[in-house]
LOVEXSE-237009 format. One record per residue (C-alpha): x negated, y, z negated. Coordinates in pm, 1 decimal, padded with zeros to 6 digits. Layout:
% residues N
        px        py        pz
         X         Y         Z
...
END
This chain:
% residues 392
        px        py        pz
   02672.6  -00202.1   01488.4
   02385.9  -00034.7   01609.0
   02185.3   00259.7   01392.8
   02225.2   00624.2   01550.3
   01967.9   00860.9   01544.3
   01832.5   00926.0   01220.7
   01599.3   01224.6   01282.7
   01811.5   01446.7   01045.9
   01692.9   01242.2   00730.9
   01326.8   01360.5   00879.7
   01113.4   01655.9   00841.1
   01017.3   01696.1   01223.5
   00928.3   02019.3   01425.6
   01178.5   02097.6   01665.7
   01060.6   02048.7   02019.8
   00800.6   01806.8   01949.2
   00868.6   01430.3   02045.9
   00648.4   01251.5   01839.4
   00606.4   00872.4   01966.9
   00347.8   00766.1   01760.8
   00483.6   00612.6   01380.4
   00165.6   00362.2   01419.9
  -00063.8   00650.5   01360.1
   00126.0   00819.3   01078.6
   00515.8   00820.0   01025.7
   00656.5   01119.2   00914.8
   00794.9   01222.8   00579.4
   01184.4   01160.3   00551.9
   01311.4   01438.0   00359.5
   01414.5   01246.6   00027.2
   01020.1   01121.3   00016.5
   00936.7   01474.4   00028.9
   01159.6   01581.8  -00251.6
   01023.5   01286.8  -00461.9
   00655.2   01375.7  -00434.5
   00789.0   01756.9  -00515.6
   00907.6   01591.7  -00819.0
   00623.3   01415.1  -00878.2
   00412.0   01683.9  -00881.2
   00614.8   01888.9  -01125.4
   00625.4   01608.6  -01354.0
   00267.1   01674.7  -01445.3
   00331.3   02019.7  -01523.1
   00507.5   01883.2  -01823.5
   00269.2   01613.3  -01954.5
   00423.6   01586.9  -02250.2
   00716.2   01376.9  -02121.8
   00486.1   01101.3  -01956.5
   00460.7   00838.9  -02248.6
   00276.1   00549.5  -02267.0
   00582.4   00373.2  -02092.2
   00576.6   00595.1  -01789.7
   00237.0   00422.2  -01695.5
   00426.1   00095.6  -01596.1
   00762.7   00223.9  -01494.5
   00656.7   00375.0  -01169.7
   00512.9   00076.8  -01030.7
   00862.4  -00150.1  -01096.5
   01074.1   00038.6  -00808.2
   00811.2  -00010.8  -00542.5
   00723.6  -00366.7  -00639.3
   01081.2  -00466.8  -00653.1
   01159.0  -00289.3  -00322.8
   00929.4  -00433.4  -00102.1
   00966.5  -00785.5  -00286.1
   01316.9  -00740.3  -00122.0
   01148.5  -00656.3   00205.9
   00962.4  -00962.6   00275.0
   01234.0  -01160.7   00097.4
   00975.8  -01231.8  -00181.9
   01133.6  -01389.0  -00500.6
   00817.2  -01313.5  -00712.9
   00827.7  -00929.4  -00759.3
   00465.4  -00992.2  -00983.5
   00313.5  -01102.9  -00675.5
   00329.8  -00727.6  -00513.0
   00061.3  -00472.0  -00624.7
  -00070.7  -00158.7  -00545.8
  -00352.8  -00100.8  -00329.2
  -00476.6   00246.6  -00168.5
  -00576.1   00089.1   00178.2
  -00585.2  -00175.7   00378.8
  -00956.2  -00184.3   00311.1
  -00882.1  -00203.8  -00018.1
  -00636.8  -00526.2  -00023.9
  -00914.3  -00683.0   00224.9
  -01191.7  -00620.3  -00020.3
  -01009.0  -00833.0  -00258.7
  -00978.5  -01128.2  -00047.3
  -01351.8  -01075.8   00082.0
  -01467.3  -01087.5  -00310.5
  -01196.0  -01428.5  -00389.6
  -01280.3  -01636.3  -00072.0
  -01607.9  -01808.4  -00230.0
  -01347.3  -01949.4  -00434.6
  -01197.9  -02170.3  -00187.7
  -01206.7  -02510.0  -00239.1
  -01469.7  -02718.8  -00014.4
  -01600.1  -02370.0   00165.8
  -01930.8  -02487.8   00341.2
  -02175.1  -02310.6   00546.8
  -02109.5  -02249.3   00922.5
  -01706.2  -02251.0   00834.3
  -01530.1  -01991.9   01034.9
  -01340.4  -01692.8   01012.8
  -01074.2  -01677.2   01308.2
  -00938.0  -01361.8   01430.1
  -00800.4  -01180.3   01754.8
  -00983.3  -00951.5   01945.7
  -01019.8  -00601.3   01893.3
  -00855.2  -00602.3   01572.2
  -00877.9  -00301.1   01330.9
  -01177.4  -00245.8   01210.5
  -01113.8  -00261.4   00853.7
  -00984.9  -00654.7   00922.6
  -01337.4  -00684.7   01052.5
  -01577.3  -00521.4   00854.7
  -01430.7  -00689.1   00514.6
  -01621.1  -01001.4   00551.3
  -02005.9  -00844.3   00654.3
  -02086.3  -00929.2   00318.0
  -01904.3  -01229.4   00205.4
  -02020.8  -01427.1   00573.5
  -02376.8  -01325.1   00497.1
  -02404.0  -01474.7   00149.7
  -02163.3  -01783.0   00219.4
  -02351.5  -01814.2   00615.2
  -01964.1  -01818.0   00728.1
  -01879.0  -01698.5   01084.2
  -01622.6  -01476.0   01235.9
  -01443.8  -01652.6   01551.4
  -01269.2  -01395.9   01759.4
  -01045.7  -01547.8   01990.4
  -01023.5  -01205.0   02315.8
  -00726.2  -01146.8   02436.4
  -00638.7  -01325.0   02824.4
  -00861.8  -01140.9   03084.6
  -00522.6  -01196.6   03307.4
  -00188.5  -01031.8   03265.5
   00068.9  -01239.7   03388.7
   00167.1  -01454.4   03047.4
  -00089.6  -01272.4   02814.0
   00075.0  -01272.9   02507.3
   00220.7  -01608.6   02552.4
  -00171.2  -01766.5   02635.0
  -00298.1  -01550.4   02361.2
  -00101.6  -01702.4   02114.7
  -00173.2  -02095.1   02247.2
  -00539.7  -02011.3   02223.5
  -00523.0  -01869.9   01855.4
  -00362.6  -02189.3   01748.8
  -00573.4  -02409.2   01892.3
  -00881.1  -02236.1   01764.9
  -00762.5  -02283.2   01418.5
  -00898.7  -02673.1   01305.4
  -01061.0  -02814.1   01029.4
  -01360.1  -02542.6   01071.1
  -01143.9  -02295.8   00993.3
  -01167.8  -02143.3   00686.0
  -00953.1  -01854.6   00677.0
  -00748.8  -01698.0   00971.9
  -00707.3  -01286.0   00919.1
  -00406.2  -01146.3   01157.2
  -00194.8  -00872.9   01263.2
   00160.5  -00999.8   01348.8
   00183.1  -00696.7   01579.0
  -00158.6  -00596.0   01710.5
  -00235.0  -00266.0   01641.1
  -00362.9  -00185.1   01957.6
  -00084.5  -00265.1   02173.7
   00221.4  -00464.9   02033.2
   00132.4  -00815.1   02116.1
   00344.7  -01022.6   01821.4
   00151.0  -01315.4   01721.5
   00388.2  -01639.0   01584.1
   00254.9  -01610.4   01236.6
   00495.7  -01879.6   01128.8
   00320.3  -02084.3   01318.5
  -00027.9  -02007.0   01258.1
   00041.2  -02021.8   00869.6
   00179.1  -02409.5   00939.8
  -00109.0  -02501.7   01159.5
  -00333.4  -02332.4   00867.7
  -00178.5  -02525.3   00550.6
  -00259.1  -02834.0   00774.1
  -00604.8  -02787.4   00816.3
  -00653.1  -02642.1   00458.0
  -00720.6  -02294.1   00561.4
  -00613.3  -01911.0   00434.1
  -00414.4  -01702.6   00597.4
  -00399.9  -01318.6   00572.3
  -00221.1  -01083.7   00735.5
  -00273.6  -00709.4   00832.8
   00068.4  -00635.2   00815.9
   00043.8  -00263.3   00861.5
   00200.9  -00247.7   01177.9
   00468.5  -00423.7   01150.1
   00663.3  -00480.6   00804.7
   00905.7  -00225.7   00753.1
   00987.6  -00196.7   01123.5
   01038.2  -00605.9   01202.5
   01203.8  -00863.4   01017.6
   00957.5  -01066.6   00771.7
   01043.2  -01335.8   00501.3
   00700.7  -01454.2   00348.8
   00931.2  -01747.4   00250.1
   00893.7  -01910.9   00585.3
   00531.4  -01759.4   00697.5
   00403.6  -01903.6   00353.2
   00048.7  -01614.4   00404.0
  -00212.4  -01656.1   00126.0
  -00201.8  -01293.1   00087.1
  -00067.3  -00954.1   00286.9
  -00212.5  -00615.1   00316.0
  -00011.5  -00371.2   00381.0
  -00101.6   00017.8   00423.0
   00204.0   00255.6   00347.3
   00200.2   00524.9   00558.5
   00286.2   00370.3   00858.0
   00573.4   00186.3   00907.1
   00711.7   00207.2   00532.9
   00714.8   00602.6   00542.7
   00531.9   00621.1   00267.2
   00231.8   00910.5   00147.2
  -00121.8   00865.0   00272.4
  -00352.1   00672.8   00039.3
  -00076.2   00479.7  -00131.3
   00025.3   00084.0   00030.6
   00136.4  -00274.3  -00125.7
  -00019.0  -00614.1  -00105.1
   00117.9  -00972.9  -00194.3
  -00121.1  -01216.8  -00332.4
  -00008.6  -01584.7  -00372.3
  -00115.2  -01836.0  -00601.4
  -00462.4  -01919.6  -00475.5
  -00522.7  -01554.6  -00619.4
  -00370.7  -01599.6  -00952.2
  -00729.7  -01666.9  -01138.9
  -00929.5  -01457.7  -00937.8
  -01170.3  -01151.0  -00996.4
  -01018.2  -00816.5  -00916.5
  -01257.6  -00547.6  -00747.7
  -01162.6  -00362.9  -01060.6
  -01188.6  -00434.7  -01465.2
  -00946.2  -00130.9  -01563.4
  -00779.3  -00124.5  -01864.2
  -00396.6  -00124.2  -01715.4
  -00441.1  -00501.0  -01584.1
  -00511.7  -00653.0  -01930.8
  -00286.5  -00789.8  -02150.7
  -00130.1  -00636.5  -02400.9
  -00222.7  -00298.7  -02221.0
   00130.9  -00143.8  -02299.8
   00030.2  -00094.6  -02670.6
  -00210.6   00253.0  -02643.3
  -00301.9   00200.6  -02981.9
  -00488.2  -00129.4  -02947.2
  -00628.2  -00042.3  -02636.1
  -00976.7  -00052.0  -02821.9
  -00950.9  -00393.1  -02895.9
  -01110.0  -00511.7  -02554.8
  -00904.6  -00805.4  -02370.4
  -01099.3  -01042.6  -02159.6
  -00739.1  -01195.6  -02051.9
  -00560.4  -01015.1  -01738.2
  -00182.6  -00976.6  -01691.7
   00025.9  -01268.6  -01528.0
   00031.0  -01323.8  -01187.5
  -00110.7  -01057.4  -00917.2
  -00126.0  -00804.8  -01186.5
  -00496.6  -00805.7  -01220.3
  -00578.5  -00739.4  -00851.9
  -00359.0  -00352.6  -00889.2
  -00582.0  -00037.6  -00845.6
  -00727.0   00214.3  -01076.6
  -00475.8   00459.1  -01203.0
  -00210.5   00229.4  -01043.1
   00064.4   00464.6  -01253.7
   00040.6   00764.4  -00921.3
   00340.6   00955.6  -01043.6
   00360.9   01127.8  -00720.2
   00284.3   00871.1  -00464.4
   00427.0   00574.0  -00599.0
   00772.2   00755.2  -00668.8
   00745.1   00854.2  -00257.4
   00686.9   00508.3  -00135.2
   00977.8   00350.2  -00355.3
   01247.4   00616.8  -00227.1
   01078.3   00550.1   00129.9
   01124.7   00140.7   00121.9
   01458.3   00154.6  -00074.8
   01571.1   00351.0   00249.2
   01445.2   00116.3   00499.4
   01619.7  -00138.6   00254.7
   01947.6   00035.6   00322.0
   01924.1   00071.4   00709.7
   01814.4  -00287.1   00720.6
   01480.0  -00376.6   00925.5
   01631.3  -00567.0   01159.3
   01864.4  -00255.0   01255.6
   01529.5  -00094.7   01282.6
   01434.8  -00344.4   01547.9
   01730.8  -00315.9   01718.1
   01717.0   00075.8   01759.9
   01364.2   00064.7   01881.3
   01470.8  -00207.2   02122.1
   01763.8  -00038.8   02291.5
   01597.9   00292.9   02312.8
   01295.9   00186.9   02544.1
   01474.4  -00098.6   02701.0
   01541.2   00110.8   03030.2
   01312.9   00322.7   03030.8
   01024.9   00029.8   03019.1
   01181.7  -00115.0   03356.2
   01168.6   00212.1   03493.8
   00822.2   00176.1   03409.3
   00716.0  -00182.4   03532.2
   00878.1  -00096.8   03840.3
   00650.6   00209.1   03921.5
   00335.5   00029.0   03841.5
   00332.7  -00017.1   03439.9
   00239.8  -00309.4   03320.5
   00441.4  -00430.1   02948.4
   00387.3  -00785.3   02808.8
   00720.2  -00992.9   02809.5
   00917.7  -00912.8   02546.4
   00917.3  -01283.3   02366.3
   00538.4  -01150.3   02313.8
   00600.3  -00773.3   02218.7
   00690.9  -00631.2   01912.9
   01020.9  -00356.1   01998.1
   00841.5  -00057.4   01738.8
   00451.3  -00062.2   01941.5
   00443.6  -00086.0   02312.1
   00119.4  -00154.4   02476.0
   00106.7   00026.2   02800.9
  -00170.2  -00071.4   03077.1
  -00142.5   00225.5   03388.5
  -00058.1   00192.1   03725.3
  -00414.5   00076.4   03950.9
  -00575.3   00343.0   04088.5
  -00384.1   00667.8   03834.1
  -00525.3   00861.1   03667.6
  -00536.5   00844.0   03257.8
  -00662.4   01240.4   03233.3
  -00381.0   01373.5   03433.1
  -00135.0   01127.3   03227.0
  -00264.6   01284.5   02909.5
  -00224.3   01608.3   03009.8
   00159.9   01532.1   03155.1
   00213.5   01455.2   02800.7
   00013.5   01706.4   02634.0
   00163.0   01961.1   02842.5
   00502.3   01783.8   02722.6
   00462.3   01804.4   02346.3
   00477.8   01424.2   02345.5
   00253.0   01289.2   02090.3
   00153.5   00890.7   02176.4
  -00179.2   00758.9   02122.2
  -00403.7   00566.2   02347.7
  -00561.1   00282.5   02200.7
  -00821.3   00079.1   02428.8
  -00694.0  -00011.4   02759.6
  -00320.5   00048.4   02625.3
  -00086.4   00380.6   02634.0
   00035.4   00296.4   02275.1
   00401.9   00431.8   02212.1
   00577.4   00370.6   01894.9
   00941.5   00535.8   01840.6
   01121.4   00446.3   01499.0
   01507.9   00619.8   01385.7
   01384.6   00967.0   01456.0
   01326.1   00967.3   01755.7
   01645.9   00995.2   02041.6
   01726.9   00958.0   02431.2
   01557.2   01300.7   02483.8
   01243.7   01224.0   02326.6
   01171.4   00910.0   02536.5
   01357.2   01094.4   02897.1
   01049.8   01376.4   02833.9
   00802.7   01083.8   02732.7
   00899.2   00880.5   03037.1
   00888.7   01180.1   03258.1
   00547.4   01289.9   03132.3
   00422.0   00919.6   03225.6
   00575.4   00939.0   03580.8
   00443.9   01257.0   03617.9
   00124.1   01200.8   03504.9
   00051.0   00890.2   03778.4
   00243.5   01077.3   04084.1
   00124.7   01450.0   04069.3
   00323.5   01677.9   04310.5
END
């Protein structure tokens, strides 16, 4: 059965139509009663013990291990970006068995920028290379070609693919569950930018099998700013965190012997978790925000998203729009190209004009609805778009 509107679970202005969950999502009510709670926590220091420092971190772990159908809830850990969780992986890759010189990095065009700059550093002092396979100059097929050429790119040279299974900028899905077998047969990583897309499309890092996934929270897991989740798989588990804080050590739950230095970290993932990992008002927000896209399912997610532009997309494509084919589209970020010969100012203002908040996102009108938004916000969306190609 599908999801109805969920916009009263959301703290949204009336008469704004706010399209645009891949820049920031909003706050569901319940997430903004938990950081409210958060914050008066620390008004009363006295009941955070020396327990509370692990206990916040167990209902986010365990939530999005249930996400991604992840049986290893150890493996999760919190990061504060996406820059963050890349940083990591930048700082373990010189661990990689047989890494030579002139071995590549493979990655899609225009990807986001903190997928990119991550390896500067690492590709100067290993003399690695970043591959970036462009998106089709053509069209007709684009996702579908884009996807062949990724996979054949990725060979023995490969070192380490880095991919968004959504692309930020406009939606094309990329078959990660086949790039991550093509990658275990040539011996190469695979990490994924997952951002834009877990939390609003089905996932089981079961079958992808990624070496690790970043995953900012504010996006598609409705979670607070500055607060996201990664997964780290075995090829982490003896590897050198960006930090040496004292949380991540063993024995770290006994305050009292915390000045008896440990040079051992905690099992698993553990060691790679941030500075002050404990947040007792984020963390406590992005639990109550997973657990509820737990309880509406992801796929139902899909499904809403799906069924809500489905018409008005044709609409589209038949006055001039361009959309990818939908095997090769996620349903949550829709990559619009205009009409030839319209105007993109005049479009802008239509929405503007409109209240209808989208973004726009190199050559692509980028739209991205999720449960709050209804009919009415995509009928004003779609008639700002109209608008804006065929003035009157």
């Amino acid at each position: 059965m599908l999801l109805s509107c969920q916009k009263h679970l959301f703290s949204i202005e009336e008469g704004v139509h706010y399209i645009n969950c891949a820049t920031m999502s909003p706050n569901l009510k319940s997430v903004e009663e938990a950081g409210i709670q958060g914050i008066l926590r620390k008004s009363q220091p006295q009941k955070i013990t020396s327990q509370s420092f692990f206990e916040t971190t167990d209902p986010v772990k365990k939530a999005y291990s249930n996400l991604i159908n992840c049986p290893e809830p150890e493996r999760i850990v919190m990061i504060p970006s996406c820059s963050y969780g890349m940083a990591i992986v930048a700082k373990n890759l010189s661990r990689k068995p047989n890494l030579q010189a002139v071995q590549e990095i493979l990655m899609v065009g225009e990807e986001f920028p903190s997928d990119v700059y991550a390896w500067e550093e690492v590709c100067a002092e290993k003399h690695l290379k970043i591959k970036v396979i462009s998106s089709p100059e053509a069209l007709e097929n684009r996702g579908k070609v884009w996807n062949e050429r990724l996979l054949e790119a990725i060979n023995a040279n490969t070192c380490m693919v880095v991919i968004s299974p959504t692309h930020w900028a406009d939606g094309t899905l990329f078959d990660t569950e086949s790039i991550g077998k093509q990658c275990r047969s040539v011996g190469a990583l695979l990490v994924l930018d997952a951002t834009q897309s877990i939390g609003a499309m089905p996932f089981d890092v079961q079958k992808v099998q990624p070496d690790a996934i970043i995953n900012a929270g504010y996006k598609w897991l409705l979670g607070p700013y500055s607060s996201g989740v990664a997964y780290f798989g075995p090829f982490f588990d003896e590897g050198i965190p960006l930090e040496r804080n004292w949380i991540n050590r063993v024995g770290s739950e006994d305050f009292k012997n915390l000045i008896n230095y440990q040079t051992q970290y905690r099992g698993s993932a553990d060691r790679y978790n941030m500075g002050e990992r404990s947040n007792f008002i984020l963390n406590p927000m992005l639990a109550n925000a997973i657990e509820q896209i737990n309880t509406w399912g992801v796929e139902n997610i899909t499904a809403y998203c799906d069924e809500l532009l489905n018409e008005p997309l044709k609409i589209l494509q038949e006055n001039g729009y361009w959309v990818d084919d939908k095997a090769y589209r996620s349903s949550h970020l829709i990559g619009l190209r205009i009409p030839k010969n319209a105007n993109l100012a005049k479009i802008q203002t239509a929405l503007q004009n409109r209240k209808v908040s989208v973004s726009f996102r190199g050559e692509a009108i980028r739209i991205s609805p999720h449960l709050y938004n209804d009919v009415n916000d995509i009928a004003v969306l779609l008639e700002g778009l109209m608008e804006g190609v065929f003035i009157r």
